[in-house]
N, CA, C and O atoms as CSV, one atom per row, in Angstrom:
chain,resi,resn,atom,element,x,y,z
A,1,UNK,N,N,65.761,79.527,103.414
A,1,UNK,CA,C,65.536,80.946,103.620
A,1,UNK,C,C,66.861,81.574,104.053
A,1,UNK,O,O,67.374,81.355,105.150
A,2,UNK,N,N,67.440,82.463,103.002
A,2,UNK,CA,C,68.563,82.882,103.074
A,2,UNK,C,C,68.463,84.541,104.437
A,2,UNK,O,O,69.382,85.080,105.053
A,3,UNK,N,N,67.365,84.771,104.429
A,3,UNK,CA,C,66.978,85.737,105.272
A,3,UNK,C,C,67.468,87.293,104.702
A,3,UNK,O,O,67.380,88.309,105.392
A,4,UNK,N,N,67.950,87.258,103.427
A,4,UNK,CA,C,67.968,88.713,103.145
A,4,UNK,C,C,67.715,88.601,102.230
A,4,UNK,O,O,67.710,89.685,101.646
A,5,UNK,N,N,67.286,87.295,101.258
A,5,UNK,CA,C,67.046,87.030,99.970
A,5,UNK,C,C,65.281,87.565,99.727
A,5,UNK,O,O,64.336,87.683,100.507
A,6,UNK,N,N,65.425,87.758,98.465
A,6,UNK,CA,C,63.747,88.068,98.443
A,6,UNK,C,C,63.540,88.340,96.689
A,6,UNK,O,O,64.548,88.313,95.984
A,7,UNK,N,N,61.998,88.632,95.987
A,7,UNK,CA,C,61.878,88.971,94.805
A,7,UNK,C,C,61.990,90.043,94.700
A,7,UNK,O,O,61.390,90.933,95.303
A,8,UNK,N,N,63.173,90.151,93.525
A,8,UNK,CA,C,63.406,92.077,93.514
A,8,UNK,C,C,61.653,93.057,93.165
A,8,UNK,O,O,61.436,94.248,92.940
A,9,UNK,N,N,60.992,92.200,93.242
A,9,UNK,CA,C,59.836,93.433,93.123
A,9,UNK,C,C,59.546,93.731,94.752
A,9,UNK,O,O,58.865,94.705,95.073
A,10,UNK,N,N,59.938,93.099,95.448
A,10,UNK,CA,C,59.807,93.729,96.882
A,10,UNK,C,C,61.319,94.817,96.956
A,10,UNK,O,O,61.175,95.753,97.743
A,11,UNK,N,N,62.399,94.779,96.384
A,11,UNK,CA,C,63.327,95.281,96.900
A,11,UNK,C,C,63.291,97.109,96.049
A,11,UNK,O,O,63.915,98.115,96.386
A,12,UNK,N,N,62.103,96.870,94.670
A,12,UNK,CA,C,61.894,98.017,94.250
A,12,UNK,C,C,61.069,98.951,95.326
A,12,UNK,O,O,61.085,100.182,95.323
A,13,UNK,N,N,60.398,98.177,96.176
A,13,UNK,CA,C,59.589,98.723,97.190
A,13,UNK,C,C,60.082,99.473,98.700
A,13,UNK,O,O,59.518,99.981,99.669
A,14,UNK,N,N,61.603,99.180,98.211
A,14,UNK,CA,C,62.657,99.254,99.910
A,14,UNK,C,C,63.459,100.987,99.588
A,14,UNK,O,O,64.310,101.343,98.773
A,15,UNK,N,N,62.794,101.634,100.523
A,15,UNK,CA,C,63.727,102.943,99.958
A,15,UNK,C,C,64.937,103.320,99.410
A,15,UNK,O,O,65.239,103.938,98.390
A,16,UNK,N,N,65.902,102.542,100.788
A,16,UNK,CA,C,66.887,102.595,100.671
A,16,UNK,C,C,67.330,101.998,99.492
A,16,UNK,O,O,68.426,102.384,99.086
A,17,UNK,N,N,66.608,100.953,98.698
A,17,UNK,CA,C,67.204,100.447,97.274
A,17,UNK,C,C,67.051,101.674,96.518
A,17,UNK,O,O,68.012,102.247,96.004
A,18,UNK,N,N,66.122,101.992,96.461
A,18,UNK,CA,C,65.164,103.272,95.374
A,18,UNK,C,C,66.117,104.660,95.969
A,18,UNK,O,O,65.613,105.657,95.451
A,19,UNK,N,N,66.980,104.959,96.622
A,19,UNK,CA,C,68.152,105.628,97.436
A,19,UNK,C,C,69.753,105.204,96.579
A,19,UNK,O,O,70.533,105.883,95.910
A,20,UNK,N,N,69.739,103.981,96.935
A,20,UNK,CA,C,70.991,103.628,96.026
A,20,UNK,C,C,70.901,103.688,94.480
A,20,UNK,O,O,71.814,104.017,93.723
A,21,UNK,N,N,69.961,103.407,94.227
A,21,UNK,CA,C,69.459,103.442,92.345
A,21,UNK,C,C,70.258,104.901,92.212
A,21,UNK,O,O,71.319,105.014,91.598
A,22,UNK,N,N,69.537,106.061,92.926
A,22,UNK,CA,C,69.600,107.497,92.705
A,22,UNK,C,C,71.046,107.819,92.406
A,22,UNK,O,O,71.440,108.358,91.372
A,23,UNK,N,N,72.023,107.311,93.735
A,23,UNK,CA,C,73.269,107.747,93.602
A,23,UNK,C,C,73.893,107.082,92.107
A,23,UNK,O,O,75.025,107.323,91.687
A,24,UNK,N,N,73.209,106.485,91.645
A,24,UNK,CA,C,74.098,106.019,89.841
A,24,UNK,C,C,73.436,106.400,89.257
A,24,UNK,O,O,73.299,105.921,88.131
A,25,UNK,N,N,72.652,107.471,89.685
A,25,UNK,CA,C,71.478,107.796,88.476
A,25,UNK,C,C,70.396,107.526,87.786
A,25,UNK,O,O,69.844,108.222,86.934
A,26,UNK,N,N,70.062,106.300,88.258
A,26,UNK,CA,C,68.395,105.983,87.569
A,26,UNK,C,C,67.658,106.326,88.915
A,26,UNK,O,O,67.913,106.119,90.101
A,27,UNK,N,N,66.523,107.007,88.155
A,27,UNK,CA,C,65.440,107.823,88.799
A,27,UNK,C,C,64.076,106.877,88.346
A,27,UNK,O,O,63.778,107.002,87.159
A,28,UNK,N,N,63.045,105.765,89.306
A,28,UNK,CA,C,61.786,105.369,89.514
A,28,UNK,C,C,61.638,105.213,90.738
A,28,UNK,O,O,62.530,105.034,91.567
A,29,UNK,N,N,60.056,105.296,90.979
A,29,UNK,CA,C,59.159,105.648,91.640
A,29,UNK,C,C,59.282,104.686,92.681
A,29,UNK,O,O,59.401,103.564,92.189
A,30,UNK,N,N,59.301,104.680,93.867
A,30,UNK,CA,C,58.842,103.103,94.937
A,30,UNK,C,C,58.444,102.343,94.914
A,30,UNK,O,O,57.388,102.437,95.540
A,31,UNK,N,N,58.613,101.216,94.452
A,31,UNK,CA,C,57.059,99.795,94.293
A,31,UNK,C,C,57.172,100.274,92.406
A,31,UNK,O,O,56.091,99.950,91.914
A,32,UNK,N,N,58.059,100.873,91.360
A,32,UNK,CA,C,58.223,100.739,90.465
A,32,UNK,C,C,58.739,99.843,90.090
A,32,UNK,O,O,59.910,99.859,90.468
A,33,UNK,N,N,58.354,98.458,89.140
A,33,UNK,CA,C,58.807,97.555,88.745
A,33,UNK,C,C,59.620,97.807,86.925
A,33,UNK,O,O,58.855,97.948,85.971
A,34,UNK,N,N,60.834,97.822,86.754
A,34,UNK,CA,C,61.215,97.752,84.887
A,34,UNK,C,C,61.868,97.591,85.036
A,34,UNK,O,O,62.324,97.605,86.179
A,35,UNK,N,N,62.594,97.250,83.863
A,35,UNK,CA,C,64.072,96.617,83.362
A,35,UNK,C,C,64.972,97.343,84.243
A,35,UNK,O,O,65.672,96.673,85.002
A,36,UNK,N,N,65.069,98.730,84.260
A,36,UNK,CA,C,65.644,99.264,84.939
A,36,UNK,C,C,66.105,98.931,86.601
A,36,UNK,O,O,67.203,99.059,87.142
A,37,UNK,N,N,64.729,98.433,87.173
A,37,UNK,CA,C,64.727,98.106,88.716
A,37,UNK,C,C,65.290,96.844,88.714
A,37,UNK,O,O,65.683,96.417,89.801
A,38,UNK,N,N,65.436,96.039,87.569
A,38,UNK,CA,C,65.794,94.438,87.645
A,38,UNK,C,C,67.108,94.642,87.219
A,38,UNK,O,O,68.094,94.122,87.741
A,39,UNK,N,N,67.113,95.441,86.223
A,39,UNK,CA,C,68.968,95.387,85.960
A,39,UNK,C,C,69.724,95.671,87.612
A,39,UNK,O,O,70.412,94.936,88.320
A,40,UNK,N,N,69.264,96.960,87.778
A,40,UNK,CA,C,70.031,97.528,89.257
A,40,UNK,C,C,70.247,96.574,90.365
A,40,UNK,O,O,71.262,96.600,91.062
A,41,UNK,N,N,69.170,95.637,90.537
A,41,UNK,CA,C,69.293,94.788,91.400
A,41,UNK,C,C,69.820,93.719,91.027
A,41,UNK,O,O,70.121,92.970,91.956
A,42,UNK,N,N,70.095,93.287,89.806
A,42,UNK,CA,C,70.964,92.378,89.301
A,42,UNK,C,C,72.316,92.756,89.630
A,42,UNK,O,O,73.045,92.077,90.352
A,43,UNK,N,N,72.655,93.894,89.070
A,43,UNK,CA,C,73.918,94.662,89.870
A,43,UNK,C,C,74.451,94.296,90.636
A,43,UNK,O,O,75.456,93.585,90.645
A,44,UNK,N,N,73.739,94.813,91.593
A,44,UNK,CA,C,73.874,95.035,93.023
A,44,UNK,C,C,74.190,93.514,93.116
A,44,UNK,O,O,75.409,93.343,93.106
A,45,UNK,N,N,73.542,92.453,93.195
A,45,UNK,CA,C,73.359,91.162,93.883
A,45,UNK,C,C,74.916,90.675,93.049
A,45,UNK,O,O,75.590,89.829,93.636
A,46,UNK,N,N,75.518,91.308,91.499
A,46,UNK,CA,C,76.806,90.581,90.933
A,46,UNK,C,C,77.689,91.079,91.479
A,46,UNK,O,O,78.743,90.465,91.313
A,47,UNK,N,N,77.805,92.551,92.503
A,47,UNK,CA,C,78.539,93.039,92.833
A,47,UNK,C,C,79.338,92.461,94.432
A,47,UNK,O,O,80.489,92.658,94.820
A,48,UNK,N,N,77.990,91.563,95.223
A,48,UNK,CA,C,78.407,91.520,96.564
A,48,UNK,C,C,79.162,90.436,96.174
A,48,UNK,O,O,80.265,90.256,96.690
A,49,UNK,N,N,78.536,89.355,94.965
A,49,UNK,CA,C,79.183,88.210,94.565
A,49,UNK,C,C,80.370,88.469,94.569
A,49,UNK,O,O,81.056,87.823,95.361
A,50,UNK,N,N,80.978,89.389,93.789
A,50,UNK,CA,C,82.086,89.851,93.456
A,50,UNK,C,C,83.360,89.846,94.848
A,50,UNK,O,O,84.537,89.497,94.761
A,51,UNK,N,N,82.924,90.148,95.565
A,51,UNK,CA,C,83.352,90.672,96.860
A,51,UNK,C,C,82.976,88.901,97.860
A,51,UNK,O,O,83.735,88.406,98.693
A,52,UNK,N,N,82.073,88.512,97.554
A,52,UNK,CA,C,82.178,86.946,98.185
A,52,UNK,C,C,83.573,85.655,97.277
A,52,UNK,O,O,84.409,84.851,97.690
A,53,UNK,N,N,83.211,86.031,96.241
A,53,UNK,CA,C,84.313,84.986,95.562
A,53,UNK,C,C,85.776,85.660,95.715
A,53,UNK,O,O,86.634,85.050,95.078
A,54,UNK,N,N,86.223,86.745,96.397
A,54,UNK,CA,C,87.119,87.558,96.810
A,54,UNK,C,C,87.461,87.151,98.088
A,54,UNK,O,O,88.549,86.602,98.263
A,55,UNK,N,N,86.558,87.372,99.178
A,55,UNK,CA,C,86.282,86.249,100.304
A,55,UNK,C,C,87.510,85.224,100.281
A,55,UNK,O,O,88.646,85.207,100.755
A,56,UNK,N,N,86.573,84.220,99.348
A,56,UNK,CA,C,86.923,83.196,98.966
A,56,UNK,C,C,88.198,82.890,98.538
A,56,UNK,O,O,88.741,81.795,98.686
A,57,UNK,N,N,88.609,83.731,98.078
A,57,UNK,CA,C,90.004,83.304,97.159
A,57,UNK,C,C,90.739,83.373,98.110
A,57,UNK,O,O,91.260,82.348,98.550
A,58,UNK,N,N,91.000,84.777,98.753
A,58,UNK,CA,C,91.978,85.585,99.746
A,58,UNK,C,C,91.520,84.576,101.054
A,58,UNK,O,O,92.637,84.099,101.249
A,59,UNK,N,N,90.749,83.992,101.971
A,59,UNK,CA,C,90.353,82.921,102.530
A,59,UNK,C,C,91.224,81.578,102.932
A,59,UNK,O,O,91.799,81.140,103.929
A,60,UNK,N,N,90.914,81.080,101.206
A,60,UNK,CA,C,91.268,79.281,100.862
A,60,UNK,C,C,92.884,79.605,100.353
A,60,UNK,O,O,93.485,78.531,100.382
A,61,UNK,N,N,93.748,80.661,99.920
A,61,UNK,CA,C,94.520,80.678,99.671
A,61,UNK,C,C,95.631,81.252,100.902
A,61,UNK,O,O,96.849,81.155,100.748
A,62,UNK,N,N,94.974,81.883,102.187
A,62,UNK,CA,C,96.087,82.528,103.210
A,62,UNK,C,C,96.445,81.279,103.628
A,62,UNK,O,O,95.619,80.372,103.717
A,63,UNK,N,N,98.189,81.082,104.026
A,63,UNK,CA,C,98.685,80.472,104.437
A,63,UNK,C,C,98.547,80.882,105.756
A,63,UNK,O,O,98.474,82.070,106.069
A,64,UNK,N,N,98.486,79.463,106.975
A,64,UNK,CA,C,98.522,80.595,108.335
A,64,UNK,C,C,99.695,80.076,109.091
A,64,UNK,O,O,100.602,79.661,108.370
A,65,UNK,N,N,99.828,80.025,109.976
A,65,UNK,CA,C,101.122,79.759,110.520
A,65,UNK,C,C,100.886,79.145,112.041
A,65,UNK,O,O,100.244,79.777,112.879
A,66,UNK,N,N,101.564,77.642,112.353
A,66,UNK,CA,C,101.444,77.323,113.296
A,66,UNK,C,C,102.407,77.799,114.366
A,66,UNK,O,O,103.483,78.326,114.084
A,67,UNK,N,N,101.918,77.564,115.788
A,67,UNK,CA,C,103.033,77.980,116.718
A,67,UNK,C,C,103.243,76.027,117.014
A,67,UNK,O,O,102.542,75.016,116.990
A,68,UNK,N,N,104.812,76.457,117.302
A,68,UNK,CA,C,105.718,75.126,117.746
A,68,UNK,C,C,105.277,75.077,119.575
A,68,UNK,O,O,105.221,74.014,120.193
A,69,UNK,N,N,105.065,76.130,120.063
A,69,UNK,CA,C,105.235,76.363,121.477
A,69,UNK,C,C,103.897,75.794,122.003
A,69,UNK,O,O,103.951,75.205,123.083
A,70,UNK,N,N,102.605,75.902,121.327
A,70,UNK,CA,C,101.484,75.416,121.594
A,70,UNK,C,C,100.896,74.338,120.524
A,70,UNK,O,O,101.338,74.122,119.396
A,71,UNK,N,N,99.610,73.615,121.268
A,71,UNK,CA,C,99.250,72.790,120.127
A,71,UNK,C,C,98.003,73.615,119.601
A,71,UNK,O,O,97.383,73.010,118.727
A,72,UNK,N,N,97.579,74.656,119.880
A,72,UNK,CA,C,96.492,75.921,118.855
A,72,UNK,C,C,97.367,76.283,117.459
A,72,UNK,O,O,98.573,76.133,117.262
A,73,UNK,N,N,96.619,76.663,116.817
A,73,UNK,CA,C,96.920,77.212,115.998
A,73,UNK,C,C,96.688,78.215,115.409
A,73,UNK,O,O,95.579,78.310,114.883
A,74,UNK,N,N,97.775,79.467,115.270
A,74,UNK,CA,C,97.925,80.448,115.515
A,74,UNK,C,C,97.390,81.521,113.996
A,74,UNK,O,O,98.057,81.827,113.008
A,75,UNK,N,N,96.363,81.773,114.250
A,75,UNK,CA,C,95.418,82.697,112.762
A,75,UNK,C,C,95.754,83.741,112.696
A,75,UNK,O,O,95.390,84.521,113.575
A,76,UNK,N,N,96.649,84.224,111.548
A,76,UNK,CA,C,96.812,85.560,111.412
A,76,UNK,C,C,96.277,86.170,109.837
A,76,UNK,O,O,96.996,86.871,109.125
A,77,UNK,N,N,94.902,85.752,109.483
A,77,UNK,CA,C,94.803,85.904,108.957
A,77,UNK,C,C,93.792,87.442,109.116
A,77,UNK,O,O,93.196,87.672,110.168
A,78,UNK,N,N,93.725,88.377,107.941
A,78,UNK,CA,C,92.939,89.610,107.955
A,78,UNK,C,C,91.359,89.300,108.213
A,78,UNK,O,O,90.889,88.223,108.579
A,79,UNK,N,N,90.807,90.248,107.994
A,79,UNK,CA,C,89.141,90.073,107.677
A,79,UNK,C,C,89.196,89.883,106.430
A,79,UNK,O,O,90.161,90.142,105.712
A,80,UNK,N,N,88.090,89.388,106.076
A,80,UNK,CA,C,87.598,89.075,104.511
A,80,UNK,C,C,86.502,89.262,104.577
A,80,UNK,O,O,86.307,89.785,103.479
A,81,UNK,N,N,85.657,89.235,105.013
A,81,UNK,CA,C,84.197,89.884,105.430
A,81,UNK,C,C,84.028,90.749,104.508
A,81,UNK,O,O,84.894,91.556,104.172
A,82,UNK,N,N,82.763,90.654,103.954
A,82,UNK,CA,C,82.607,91.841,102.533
A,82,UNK,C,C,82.592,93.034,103.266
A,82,UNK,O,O,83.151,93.963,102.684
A,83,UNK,N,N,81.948,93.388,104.782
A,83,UNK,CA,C,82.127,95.009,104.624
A,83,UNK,C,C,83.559,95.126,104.526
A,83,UNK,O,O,84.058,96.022,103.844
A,84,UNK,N,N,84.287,94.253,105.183
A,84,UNK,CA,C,86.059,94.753,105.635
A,84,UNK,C,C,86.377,94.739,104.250
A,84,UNK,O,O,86.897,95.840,104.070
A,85,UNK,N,N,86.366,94.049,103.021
A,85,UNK,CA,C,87.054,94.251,101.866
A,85,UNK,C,C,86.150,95.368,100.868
A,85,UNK,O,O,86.677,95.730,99.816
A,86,UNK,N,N,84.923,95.837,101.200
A,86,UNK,CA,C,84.154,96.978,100.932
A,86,UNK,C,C,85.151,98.359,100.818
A,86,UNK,O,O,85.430,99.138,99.907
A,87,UNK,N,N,85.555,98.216,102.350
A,87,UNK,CA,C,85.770,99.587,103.326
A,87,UNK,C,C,87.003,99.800,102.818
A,87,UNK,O,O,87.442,100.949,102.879
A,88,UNK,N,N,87.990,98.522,102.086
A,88,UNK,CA,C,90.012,98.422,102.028
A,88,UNK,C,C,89.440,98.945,100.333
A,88,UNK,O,O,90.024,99.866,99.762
A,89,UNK,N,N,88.374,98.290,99.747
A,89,UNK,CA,C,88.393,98.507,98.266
A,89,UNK,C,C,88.186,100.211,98.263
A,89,UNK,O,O,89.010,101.107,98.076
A,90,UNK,N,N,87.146,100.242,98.468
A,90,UNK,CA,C,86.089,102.157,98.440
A,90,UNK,C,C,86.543,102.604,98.581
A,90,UNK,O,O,87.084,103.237,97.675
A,91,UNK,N,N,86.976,102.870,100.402
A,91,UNK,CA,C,87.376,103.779,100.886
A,91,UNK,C,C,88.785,104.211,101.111
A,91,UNK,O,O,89.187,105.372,101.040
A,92,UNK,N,N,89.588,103.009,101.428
A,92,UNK,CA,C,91.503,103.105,101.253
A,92,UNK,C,C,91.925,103.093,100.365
A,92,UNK,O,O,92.593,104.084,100.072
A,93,UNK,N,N,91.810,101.957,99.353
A,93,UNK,CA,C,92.614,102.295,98.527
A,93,UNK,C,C,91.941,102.600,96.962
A,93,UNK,O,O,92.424,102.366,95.854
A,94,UNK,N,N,90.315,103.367,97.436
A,94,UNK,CA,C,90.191,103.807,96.095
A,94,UNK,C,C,90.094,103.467,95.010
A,94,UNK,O,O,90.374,104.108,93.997
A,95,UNK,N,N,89.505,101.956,95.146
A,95,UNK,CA,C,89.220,101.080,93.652
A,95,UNK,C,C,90.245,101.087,93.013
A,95,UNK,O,O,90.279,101.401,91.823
A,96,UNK,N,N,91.555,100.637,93.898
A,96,UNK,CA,C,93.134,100.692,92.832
A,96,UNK,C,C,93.192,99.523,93.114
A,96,UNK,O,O,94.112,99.316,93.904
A,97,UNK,N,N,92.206,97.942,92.628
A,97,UNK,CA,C,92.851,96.790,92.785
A,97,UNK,C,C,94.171,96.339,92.439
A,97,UNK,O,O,94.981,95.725,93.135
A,98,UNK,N,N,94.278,96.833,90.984
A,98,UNK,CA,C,96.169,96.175,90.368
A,98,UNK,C,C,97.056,96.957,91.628
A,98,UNK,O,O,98.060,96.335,91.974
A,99,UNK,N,N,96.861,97.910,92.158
A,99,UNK,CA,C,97.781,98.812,92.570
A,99,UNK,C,C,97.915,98.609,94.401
A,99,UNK,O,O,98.451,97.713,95.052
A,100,UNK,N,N,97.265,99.712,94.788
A,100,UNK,CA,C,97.269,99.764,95.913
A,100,UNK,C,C,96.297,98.227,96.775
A,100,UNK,O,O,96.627,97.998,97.938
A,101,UNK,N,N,95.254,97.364,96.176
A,101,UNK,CA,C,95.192,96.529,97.267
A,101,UNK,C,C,96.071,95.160,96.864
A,101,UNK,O,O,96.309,94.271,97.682
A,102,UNK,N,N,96.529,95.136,95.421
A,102,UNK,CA,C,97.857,94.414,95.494
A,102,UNK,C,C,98.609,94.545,96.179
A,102,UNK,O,O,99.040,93.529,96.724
A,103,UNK,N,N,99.157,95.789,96.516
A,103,UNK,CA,C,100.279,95.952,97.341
A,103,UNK,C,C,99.940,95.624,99.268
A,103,UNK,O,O,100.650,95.411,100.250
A,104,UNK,N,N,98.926,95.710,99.082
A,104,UNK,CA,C,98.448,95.426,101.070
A,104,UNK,C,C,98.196,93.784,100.898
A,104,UNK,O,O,98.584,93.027,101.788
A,105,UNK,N,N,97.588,93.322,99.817
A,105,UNK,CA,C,97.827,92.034,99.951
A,105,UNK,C,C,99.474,90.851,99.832
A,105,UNK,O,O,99.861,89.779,100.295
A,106,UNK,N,N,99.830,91.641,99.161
A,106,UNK,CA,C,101.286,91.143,98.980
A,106,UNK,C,C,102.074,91.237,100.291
A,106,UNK,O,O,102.727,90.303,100.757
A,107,UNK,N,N,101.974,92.240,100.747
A,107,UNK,CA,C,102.475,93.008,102.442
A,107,UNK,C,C,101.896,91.743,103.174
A,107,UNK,O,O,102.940,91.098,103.072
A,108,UNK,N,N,101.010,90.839,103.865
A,108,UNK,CA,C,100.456,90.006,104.634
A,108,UNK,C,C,100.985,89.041,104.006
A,108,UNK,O,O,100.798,88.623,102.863
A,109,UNK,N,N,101.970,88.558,105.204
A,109,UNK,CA,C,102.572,87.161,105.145
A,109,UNK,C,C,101.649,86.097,104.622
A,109,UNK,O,O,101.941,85.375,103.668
A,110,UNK,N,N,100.688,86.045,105.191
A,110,UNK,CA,C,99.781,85.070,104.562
A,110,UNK,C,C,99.298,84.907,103.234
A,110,UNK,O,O,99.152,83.796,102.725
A,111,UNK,N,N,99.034,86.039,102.625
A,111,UNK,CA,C,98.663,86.317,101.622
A,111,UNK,C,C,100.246,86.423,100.527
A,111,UNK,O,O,100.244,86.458,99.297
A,112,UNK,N,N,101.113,86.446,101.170
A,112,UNK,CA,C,101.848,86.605,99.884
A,112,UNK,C,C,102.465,85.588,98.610
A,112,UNK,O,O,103.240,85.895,97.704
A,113,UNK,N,N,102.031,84.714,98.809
A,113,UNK,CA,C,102.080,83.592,97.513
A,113,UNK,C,C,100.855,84.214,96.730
A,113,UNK,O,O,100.790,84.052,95.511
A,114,UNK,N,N,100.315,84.607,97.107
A,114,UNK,CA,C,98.910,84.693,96.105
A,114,UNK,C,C,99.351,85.659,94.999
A,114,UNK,O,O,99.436,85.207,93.857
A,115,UNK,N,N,99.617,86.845,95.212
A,115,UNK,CA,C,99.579,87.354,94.247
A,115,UNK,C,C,100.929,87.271,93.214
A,115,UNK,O,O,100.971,87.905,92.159
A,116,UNK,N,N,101.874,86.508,93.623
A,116,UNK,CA,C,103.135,86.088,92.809
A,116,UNK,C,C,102.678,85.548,91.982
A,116,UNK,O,O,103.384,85.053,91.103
């Protein structure tokens, strides 16, 4: 039990889904089940993926950096957390992956082998 997982015919039933549908434009009813309600939620569920295997990459690929002075080891790595790469994608830099979140990822020491 993944605890947010469920059958999208319950999630046609969740306002706030039947809320997000609206803002892209498909218009059904609450507790409406069609292609339509299954595509959207297919969507939706390829989209967070999207943003988890992103996670992932930016994650398994930051180099981090030890300190000589202690035996901890010293994490400087960003968030990767889907809202935090949500909020850098949407809202900062405006769905400019080649562009602008190349360039903030390249900027983080850790991250900068990656995108070379």
């Amino acid at each position: 039990d993944f605890g947010f997982a469920g059958p999208y015919e319950t999630a046609a039933m969740d306002e706030e889904f039947v809320s997000r549908a609206r803002t892209f434009g498909l218009h059904f009813r609450k507790g409406e089940t069609s292609i339509a309600t299954t595509n959207f939620a297919l969507a939706e569920d390829f989209h967070a993926l999207g943003f988890v295997g992103l996670a992932l990459m930016l994650s398994c690929l930051a180099e981090t950096s030890t300190s000589n002075t202690s035996a901890a080891t010293t994490q400087s790595v960003p968030a990767t957390d889907e809202d935090s790469l949500q909020r850098l994608l949407g809202e900062i830099f405006d769905k400019d992956v080649k562009g602008q979140f190349r360039d903030y990822v390249a900027a983080e020491d850790c991250w900068a082998k990656v995108v070379d």
